[in-house]
N, C-alpha and C positions, 0 to 999 in steps of 0.2 A: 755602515751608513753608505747608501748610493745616490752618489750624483749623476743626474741626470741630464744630458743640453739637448734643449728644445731649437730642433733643426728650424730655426726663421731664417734665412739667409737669403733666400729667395722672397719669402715676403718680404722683408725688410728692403731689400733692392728693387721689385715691385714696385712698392711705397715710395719708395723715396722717386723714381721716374717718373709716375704717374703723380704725385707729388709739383714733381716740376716742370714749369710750364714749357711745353714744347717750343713752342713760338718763340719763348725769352731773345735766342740768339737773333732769329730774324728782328726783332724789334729794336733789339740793341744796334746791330746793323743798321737797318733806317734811319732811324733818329740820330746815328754819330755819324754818317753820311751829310744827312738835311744840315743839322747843327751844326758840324764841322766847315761844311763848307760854308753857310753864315758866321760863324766866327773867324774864320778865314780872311774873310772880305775887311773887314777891320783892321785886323794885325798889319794885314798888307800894305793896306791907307794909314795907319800910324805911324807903324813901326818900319814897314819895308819891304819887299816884295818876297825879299829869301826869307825874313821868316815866316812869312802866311803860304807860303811854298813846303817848307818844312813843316810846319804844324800840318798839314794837306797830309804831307809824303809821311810823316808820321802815326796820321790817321789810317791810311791807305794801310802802310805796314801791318801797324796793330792787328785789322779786320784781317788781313791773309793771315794773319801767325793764328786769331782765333777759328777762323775758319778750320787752318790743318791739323790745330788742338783737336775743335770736335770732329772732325773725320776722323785721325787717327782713336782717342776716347769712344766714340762708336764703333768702333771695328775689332776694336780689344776687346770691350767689355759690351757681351751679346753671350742670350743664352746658347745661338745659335752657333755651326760652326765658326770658326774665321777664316775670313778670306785674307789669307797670309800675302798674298801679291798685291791687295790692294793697301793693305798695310806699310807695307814697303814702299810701295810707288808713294801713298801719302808724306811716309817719313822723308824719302827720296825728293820729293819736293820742299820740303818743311826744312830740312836741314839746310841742305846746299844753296837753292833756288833761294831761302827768303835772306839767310843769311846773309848773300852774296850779292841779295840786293839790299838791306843794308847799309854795308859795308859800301858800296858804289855810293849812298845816298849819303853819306856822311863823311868817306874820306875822299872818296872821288869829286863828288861834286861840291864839298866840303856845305853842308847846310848847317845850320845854324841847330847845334845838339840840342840849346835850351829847347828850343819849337818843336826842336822834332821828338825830345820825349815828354812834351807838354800834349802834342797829338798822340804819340805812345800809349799815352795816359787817359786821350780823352774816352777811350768806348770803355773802359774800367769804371769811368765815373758814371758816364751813361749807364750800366751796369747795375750802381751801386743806385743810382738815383731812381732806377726806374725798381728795384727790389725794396729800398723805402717807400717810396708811392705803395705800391701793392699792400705791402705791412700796417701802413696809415691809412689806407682806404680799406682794408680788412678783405680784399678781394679772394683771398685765400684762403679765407675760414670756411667751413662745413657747419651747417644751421641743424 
């Protein structure tokens, strides 16, 4: 008996890119921007200035940690060669830079953790809310 494996590996990664919508991140970005900083405006009037500061500085973060995700995720995975320097410089930044800013935003300036991984949180949910919309409005489907 022979088994046979049907080389898709490349379609299937095809697929699944062309699949997903390029723009997602830019959208995600905007709308946790706009929103953010609207929801911001509130906490600050209710609750208190450091935490609509931190929800902000926890937004902020999020969007840089996603950013240097997809930079570095694009430069890996390419059928082209990689460019091993920009890889690095990405990480080089990602690791130390966001870390360390952080680390400043929370022990240093001591901001209020709850807010600040409630803005952490919020381009994830932007994320999830704008991939249900798509789903429920069937944007997605092929006729």
């Amino acid at each position: 008996m022979e088994t046979r494996v049907i080389e898709v590996r490349n379609n299937v990664v095809s697929t699944a890119w062309a699949s997903m919508d390029a723009d997602l991140l830019r959208r995600v970005r905007k709308t946790s921007v706009i929103l953010g900083l609207a929801m911001a405006v509130p906490v600050a009037f209710y609750i208190g200035w450091l935490p609509g500061v931190a929800f902000v500085a926890g937004t902020a973060w999020s969007l840089a940690n996603l950013a240097a995700i997809h930079s570095i995720v694009s430069r890996v995975l390419t059928f082209e060669e990689r460019d091993k320097r920009a890889i690095i410089v990405a990480m080089g930044i990602k690791f130390p830079v966001l870390y360390a800013a952080g680390f400043l935003m929370l022990v240093v300036l001591k901001l209020p953790v709850m807010w600040w991984m409630a803005g952490f949180g919020w381009p994830f949910f932007v994320a999830v809310m704008k991939s249900v919309g798509r789903i429920y409005l069937r944007l997605d489907e092929t006729h």
